[in-house]
ZATI-468699 format. One record per atom (N, C-alpha, C, CB): chain; z, y, x; residue number from 1; atom name; residue in three letters. Coordinates in pm, whole numbers. Glycine has a CB too. Example, Ala and Ser with C-alpha at 12.3 -4.5 7.8 and 13.67 -1.06 7.14 Angstrom:
2
PT; A; 780; -569; 1319; 1; N; ALA
PT; A; 780; -450; 1230; 1; CA; ALA
PT; A; 780; -330; 1320; 1; C; ALA
PT; A; 905; -447; 1131; 1; CB; ALA
PT; A; 708; -225; 1285; 2; N; SER
PT; A; 714; -106; 1367; 2; CA; SER
PT; A; 787; 3; 1290; 2; C; SER
PT; A; 572; -60; 1408; 2; CB; SER
***
This chain:
123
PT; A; 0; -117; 85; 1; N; UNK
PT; A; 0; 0; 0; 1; CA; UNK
PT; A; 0; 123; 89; 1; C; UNK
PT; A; 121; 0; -96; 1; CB; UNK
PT; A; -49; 241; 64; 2; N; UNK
PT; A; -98; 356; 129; 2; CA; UNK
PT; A; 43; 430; 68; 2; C; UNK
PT; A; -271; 418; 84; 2; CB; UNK
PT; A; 67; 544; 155; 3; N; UNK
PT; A; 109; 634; 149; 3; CA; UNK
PT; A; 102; 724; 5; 3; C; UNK
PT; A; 64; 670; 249; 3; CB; UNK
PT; A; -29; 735; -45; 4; N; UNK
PT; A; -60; 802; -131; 4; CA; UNK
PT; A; -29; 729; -293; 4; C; UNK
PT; A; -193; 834; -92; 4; CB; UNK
PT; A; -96; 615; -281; 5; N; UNK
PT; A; 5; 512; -383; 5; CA; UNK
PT; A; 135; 499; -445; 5; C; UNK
PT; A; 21; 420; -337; 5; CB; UNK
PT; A; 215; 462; -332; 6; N; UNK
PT; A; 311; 496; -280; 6; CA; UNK
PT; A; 396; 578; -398; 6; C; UNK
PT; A; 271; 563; -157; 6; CB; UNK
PT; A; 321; 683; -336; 7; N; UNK
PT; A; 397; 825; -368; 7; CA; UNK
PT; A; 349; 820; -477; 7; C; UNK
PT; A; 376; 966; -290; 7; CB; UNK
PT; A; 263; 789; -593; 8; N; UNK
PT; A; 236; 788; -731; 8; CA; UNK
PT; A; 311; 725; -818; 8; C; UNK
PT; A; 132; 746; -753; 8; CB; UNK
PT; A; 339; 593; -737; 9; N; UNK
PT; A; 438; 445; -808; 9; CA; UNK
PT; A; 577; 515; -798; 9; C; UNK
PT; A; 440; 260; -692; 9; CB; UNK
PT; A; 615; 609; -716; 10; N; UNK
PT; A; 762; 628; -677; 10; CA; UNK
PT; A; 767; 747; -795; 10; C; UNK
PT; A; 803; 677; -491; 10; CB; UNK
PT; A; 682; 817; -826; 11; N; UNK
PT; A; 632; 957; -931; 11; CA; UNK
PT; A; 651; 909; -1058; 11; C; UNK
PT; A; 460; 1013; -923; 11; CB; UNK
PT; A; 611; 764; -1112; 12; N; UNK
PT; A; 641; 716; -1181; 12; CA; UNK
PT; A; 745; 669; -1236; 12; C; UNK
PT; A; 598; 683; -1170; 12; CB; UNK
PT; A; 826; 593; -1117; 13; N; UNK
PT; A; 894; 563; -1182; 13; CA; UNK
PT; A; 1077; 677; -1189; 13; C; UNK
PT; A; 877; 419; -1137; 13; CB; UNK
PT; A; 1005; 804; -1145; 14; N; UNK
PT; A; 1109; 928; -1128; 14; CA; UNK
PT; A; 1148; 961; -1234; 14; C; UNK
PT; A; 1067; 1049; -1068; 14; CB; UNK
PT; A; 1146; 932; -1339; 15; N; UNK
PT; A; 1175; 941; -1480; 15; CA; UNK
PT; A; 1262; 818; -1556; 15; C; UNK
PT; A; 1039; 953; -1543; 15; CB; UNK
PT; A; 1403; 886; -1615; 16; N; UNK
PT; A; 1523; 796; -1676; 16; CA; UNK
PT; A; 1392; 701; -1744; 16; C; UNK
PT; A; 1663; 890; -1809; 16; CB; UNK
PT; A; 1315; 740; -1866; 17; N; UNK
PT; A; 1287; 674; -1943; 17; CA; UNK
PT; A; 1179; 632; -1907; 17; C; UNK
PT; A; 1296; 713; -2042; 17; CB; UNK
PT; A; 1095; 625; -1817; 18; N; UNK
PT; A; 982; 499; -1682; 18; CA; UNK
PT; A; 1089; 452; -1681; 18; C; UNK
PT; A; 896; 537; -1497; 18; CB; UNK
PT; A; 1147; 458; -1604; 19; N; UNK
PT; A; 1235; 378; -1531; 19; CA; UNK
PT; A; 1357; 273; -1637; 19; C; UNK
PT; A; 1313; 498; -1429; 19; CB; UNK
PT; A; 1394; 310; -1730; 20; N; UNK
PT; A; 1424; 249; -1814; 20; CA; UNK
PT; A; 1344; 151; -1879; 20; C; UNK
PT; A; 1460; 319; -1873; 20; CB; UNK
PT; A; 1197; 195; -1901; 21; N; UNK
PT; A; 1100; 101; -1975; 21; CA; UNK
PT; A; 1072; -23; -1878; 21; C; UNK
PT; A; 952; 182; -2015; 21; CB; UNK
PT; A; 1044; 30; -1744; 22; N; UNK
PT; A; 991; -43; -1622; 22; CA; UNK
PT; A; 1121; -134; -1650; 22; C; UNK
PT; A; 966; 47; -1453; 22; CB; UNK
PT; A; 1223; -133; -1585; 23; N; UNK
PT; A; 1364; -186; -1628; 23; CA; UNK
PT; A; 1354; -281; -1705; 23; C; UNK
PT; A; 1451; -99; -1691; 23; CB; UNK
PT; A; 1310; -290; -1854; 24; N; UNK
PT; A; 1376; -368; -1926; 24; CA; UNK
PT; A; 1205; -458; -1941; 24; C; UNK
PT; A; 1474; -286; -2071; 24; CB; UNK
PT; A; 1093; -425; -1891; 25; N; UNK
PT; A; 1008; -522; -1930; 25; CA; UNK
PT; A; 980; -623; -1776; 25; C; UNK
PT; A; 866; -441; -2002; 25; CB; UNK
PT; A; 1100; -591; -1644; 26; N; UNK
PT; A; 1082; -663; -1538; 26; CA; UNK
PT; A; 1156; -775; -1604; 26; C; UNK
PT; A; 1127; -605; -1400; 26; CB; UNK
PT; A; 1287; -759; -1668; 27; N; UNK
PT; A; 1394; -861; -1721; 27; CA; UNK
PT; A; 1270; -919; -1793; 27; C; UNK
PT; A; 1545; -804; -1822; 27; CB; UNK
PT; A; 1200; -886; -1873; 28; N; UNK
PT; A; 1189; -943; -1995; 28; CA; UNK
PT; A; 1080; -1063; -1940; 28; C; UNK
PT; A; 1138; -830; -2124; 28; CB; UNK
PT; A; 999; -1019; -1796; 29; N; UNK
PT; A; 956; -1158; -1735; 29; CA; UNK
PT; A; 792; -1123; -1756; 29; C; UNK
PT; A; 1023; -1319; -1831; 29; CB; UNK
PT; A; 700; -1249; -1810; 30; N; UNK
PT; A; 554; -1277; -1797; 30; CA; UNK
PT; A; 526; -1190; -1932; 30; C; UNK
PT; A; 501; -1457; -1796; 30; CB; UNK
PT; A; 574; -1308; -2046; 31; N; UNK
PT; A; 558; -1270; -2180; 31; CA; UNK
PT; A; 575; -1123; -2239; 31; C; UNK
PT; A; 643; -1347; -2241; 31; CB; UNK
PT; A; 665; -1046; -2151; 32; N; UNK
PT; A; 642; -933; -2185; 32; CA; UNK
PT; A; 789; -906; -2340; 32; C; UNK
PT; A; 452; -933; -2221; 32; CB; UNK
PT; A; 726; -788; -2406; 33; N; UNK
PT; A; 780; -682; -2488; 33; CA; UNK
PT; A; 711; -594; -2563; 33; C; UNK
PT; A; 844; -613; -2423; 33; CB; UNK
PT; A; 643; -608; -2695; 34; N; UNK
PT; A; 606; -556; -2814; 34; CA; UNK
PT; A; 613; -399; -2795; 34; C; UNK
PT; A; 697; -612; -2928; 34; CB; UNK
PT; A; 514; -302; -2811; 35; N; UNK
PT; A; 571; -150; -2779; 35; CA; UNK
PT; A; 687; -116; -2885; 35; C; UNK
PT; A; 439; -25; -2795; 35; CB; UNK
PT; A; 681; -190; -2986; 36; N; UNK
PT; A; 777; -169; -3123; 36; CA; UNK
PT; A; 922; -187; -3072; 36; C; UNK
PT; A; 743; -290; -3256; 36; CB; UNK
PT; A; 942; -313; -2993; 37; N; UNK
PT; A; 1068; -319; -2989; 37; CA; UNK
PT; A; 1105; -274; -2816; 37; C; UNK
PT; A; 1112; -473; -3046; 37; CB; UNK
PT; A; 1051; -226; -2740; 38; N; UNK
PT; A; 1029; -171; -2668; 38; CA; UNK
PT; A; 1093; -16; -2710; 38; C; UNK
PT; A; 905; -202; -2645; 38; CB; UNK
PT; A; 1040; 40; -2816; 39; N; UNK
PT; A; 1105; 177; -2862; 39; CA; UNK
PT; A; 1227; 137; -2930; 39; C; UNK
PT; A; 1010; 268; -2965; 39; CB; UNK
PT; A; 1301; 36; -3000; 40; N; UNK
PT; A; 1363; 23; -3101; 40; CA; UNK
PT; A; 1506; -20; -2968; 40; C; UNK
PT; A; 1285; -93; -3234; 40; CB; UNK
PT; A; 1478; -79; -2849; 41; N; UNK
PT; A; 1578; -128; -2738; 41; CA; UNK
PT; A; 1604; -36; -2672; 41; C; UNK
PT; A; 1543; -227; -2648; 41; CB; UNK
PT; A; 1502; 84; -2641; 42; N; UNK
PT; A; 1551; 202; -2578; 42; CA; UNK
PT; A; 1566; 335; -2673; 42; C; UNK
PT; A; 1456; 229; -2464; 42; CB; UNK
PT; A; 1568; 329; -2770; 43; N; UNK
PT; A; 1618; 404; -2889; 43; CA; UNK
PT; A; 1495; 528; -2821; 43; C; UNK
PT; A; 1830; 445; -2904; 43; CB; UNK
PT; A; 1343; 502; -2843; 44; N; UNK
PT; A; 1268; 591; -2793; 44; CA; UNK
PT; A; 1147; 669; -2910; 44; C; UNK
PT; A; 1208; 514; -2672; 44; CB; UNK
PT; A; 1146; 762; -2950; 45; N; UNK
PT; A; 1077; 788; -3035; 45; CA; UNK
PT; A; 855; 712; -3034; 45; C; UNK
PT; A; 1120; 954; -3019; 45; CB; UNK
PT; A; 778; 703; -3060; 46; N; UNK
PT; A; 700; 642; -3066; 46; CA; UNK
PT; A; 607; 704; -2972; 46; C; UNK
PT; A; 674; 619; -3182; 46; CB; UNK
PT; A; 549; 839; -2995; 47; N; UNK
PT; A; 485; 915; -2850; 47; CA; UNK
PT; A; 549; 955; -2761; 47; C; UNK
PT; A; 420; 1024; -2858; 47; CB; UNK
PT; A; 684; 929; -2748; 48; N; UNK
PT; A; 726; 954; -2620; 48; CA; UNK
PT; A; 702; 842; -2523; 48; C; UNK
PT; A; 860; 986; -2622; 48; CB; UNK
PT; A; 698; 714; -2569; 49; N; UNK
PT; A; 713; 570; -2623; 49; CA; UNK
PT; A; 553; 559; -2520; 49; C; UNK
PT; A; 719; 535; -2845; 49; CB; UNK
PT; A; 446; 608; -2604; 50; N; UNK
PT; A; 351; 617; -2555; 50; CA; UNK
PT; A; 299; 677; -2448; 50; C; UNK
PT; A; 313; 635; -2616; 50; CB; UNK
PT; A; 341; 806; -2421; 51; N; UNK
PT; A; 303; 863; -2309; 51; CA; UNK
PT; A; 367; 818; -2172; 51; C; UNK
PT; A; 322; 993; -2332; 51; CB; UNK
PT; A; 479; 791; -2254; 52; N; UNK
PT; A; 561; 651; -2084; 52; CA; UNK
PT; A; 464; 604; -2053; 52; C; UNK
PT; A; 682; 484; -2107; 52; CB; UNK
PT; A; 442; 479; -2122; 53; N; UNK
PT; A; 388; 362; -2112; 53; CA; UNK
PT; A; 231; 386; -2030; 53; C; UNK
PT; A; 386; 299; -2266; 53; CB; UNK
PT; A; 194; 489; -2088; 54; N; UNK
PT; A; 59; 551; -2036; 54; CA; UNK
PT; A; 55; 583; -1877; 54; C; UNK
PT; A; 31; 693; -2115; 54; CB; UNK
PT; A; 192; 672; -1822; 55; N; UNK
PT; A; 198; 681; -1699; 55; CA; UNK
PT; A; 200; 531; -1617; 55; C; UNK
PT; A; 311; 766; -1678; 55; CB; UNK
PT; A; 299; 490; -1662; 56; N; UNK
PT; A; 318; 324; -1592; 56; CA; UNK
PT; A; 199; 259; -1582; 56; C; UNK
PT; A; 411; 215; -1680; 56; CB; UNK
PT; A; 119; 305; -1664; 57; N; UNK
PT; A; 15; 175; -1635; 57; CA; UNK
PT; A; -68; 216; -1587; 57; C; UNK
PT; A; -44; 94; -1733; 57; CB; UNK
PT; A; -106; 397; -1559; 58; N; UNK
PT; A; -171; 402; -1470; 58; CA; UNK
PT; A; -157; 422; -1343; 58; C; UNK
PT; A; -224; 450; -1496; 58; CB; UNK
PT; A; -10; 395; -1274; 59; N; UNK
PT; A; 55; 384; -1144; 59; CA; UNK
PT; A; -12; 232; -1133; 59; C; UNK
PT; A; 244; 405; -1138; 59; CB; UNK
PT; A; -16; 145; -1236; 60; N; UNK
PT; A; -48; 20; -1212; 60; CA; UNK
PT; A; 83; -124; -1205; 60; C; UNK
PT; A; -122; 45; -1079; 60; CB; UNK
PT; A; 202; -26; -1246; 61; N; UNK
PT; A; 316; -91; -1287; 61; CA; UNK
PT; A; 336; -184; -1378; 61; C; UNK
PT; A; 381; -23; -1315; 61; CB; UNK
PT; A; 232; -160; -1500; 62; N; UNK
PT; A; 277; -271; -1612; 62; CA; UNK
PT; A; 177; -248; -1638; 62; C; UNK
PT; A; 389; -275; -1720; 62; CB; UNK
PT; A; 94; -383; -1696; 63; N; UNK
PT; A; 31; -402; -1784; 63; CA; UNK
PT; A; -7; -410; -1940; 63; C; UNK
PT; A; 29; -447; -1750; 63; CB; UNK
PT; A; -84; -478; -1994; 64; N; UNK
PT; A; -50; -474; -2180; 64; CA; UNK
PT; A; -154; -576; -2201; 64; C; UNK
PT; A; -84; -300; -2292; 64; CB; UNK
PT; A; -159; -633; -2301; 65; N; UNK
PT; A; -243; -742; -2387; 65; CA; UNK
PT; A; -189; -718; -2528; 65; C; UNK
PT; A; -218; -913; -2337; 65; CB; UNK
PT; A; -329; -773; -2637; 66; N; UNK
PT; A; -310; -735; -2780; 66; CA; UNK
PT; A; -276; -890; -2834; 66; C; UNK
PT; A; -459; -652; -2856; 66; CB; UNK
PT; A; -172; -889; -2908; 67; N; UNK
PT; A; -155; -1005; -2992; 67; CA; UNK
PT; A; -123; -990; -3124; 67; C; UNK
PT; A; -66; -1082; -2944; 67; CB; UNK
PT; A; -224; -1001; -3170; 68; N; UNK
PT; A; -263; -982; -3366; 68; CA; UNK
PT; A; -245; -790; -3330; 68; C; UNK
PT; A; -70; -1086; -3544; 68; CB; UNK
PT; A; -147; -788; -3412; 69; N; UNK
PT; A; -157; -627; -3424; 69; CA; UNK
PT; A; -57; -582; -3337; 69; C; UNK
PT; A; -134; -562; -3573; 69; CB; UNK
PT; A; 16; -651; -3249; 70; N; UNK
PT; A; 81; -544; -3124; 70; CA; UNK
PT; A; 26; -550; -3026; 70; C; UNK
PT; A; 215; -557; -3073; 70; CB; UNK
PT; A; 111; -438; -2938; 71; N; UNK
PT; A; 44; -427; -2826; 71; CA; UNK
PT; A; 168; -511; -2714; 71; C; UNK
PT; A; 1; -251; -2797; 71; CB; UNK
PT; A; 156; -567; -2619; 72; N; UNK
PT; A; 261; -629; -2529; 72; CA; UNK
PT; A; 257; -549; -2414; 72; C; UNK
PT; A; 240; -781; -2493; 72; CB; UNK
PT; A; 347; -534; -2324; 73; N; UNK
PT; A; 343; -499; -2225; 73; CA; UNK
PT; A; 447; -534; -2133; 73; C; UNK
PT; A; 324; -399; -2238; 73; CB; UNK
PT; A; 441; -567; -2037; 74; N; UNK
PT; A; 453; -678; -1912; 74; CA; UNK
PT; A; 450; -599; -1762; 74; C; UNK
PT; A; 307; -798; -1918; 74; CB; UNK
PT; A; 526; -605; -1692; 75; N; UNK
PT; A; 566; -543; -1568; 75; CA; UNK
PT; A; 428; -603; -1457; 75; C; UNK
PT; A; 746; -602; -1522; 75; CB; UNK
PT; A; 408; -573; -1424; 76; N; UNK
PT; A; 331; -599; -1297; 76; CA; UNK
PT; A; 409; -666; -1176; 76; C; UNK
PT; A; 275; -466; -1248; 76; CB; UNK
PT; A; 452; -805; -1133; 77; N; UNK
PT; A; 523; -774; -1048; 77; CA; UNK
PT; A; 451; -747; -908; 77; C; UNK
PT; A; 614; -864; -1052; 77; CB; UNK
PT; A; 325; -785; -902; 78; N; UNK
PT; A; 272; -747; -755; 78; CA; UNK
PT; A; 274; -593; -737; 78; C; UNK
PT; A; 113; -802; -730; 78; CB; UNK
PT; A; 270; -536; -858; 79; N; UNK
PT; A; 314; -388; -785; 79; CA; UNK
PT; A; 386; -380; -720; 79; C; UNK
PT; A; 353; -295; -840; 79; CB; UNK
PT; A; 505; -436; -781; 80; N; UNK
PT; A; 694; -431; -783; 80; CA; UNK
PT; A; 665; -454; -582; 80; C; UNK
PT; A; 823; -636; -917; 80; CB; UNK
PT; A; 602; -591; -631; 81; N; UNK
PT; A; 640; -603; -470; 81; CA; UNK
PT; A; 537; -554; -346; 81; C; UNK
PT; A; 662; -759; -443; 81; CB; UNK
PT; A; 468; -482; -404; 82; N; UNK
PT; A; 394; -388; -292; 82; CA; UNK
PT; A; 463; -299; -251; 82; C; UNK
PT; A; 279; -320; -326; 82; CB; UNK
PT; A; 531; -206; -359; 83; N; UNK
PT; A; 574; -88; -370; 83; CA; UNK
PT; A; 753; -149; -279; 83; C; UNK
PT; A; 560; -21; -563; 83; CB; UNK
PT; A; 792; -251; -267; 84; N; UNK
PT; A; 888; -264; -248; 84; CA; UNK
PT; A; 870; -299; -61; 84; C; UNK
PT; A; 944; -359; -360; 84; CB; UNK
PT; A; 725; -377; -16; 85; N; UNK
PT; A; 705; -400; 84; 85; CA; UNK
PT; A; 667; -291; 139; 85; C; UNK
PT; A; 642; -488; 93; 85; CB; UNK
PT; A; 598; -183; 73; 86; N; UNK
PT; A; 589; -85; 178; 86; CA; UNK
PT; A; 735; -3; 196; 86; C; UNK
PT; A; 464; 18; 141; 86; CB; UNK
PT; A; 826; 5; 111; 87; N; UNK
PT; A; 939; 92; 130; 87; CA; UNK
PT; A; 1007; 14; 258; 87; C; UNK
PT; A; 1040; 107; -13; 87; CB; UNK
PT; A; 996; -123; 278; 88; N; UNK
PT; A; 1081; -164; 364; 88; CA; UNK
PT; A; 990; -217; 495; 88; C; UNK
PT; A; 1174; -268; 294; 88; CB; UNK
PT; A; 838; -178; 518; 89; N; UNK
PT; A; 762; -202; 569; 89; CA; UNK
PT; A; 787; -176; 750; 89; C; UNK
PT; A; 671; -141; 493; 89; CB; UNK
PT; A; 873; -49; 785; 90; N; UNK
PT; A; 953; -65; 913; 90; CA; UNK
PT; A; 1095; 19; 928; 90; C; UNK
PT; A; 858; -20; 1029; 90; CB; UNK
PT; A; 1122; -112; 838; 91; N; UNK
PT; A; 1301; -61; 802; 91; CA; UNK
PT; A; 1399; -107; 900; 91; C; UNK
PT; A; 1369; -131; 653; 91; CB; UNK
PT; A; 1457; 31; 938; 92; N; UNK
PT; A; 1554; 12; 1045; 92; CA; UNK
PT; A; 1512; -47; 1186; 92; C; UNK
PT; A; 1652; -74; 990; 92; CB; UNK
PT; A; 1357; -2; 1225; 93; N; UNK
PT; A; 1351; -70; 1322; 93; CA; UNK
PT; A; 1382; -216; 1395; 93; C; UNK
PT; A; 1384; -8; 1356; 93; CB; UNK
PT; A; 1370; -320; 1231; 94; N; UNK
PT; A; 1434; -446; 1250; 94; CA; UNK
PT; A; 1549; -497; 1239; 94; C; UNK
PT; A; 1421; -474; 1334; 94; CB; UNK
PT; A; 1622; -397; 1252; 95; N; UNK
PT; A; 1770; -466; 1248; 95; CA; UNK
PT; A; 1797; -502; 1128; 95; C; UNK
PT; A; 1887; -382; 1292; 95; CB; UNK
PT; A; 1840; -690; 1194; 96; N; UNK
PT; A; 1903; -769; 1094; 96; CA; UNK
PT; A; 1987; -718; 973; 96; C; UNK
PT; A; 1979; -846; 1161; 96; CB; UNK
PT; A; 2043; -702; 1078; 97; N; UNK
PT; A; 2215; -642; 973; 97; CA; UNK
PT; A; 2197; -556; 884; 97; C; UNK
PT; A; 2344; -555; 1053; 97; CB; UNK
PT; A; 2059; -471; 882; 98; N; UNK
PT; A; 2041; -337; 813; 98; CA; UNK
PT; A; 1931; -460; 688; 98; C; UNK
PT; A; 1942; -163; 939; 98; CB; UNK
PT; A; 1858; -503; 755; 99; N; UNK
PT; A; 1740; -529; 677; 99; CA; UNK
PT; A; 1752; -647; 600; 99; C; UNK
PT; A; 1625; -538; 757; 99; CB; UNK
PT; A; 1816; -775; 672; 100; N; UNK
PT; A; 1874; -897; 561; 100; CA; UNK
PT; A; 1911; -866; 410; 100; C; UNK
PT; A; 2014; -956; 616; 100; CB; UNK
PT; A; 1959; -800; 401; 101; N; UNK
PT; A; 1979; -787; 229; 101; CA; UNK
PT; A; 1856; -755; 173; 101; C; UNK
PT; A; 2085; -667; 176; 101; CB; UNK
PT; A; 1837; -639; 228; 102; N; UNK
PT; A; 1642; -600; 120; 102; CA; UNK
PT; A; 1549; -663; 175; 102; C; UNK
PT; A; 1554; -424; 122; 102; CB; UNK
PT; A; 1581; -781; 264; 103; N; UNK
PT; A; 1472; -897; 284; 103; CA; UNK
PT; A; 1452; -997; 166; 103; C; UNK
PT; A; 1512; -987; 410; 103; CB; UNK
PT; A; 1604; -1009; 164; 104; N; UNK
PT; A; 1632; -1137; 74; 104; CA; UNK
PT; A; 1574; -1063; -110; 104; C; UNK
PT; A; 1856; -1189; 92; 104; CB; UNK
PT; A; 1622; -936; -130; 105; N; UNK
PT; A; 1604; -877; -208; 105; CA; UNK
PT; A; 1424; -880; -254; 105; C; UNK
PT; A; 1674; -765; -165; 105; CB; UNK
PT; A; 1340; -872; -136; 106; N; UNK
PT; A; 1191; -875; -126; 106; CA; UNK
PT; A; 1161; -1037; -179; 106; C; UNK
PT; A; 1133; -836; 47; 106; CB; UNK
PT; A; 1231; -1066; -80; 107; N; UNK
PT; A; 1168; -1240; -133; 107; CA; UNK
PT; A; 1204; -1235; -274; 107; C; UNK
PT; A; 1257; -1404; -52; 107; CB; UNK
PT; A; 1289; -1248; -347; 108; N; UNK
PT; A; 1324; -1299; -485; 108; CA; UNK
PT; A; 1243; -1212; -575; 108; C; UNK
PT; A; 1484; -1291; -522; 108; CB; UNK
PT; A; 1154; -1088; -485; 109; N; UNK
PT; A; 1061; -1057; -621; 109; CA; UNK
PT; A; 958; -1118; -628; 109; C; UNK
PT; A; 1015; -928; -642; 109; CB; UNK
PT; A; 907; -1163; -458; 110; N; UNK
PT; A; 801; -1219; -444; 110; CA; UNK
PT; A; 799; -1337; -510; 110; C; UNK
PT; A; 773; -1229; -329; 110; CB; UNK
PT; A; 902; -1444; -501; 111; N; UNK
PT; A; 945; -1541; -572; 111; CA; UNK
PT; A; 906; -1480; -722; 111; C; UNK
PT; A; 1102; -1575; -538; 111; CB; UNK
PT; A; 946; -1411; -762; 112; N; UNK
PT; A; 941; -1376; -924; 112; CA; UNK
PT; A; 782; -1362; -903; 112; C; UNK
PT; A; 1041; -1212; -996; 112; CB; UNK
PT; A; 713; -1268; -835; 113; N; UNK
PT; A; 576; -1268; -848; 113; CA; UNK
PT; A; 515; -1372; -896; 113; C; UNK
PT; A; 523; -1244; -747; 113; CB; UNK
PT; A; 540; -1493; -805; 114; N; UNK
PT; A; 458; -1589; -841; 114; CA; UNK
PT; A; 501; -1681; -985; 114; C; UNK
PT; A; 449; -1671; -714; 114; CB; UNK
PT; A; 605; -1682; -994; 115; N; UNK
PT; A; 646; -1734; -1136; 115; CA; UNK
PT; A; 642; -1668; -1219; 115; C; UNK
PT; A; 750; -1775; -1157; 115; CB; UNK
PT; A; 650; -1511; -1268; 116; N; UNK
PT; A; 630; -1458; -1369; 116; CA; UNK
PT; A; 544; -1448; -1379; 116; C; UNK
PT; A; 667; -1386; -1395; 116; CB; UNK
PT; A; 450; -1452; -1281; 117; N; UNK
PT; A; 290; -1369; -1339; 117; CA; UNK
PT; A; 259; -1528; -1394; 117; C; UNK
PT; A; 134; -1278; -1180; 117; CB; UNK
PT; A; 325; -1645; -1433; 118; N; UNK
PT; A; 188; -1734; -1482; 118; CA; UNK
PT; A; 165; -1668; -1657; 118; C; UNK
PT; A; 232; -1951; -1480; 118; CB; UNK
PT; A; 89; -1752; -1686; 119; N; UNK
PT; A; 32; -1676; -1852; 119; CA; UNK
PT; A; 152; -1732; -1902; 119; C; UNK
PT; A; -141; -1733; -1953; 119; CB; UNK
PT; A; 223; -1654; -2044; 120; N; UNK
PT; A; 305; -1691; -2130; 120; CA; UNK
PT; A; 256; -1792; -2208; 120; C; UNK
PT; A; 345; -1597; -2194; 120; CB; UNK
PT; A; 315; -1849; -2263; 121; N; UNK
PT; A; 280; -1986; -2350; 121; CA; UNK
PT; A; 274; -1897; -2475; 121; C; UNK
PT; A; 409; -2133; -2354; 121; CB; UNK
PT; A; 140; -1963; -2545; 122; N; UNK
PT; A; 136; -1929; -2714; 122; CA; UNK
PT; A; 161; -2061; -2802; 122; C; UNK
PT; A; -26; -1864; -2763; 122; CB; UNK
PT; A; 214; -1997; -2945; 123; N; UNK
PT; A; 243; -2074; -3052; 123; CA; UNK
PT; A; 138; -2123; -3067; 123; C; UNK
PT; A; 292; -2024; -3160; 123; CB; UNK
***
């Protein structure tokens, strides 16, 4: 990830309510979160709701897919973990002691990368 990226994904998510949305649709995994209850969990009015969601996805943070008449939307985690590999990309000049925790922290998204992103199961 570039510098300039970077700094868009971090722009993004500089906001309580990005950052709240981003938040609750990383928990929520592959399958994602309905924009309906998405507003109804963060007590968010509907275009505010929208114009979030609008920034996030064009940082490239979360995605969306249509099922019948909602809309879903689903965290990206390879963003997550771009945006997380470049923050720690030459952290602390190596040191263990500094960097072991947000190593371990990196792996378990990467780990999540690959397991959340498979497709959700349908009824």
């Amino acid at each position: 990830m570039e510098s300039k990226a970077a700094a868009a994904t971090l722009s993004a998510l500089g906001h309580e309510g990005r950052l709240a949305i981003f938040r609750l649709l990383v928990q929520a995994g592959a399958q994602g979160v309905a924009a309906g209850e998405i507003a109804r969990r963060l007590d968010m009015i509907p275009n505010t709701l929208s114009a979030n969601l609008n920034v996030l996805s064009h940082a490239g943070l979360i995605g969306s897919r249509r099922e019948g008449r909602s809309i879903i939307y689903a965290a990206d985690y390879g963003a997550m973990s771009g945006l997380l590999g470049f923050l720690m990309q030459d952290c602390c000049d190596g040191a263990p002691e500094i960097c072991a925790p947000l190593g371990d922290i990196l792996a378990r998204a990467a780990a999540c990368d690959a397991t959340c992103l498979a497709e959700p199961e349908t009824a």
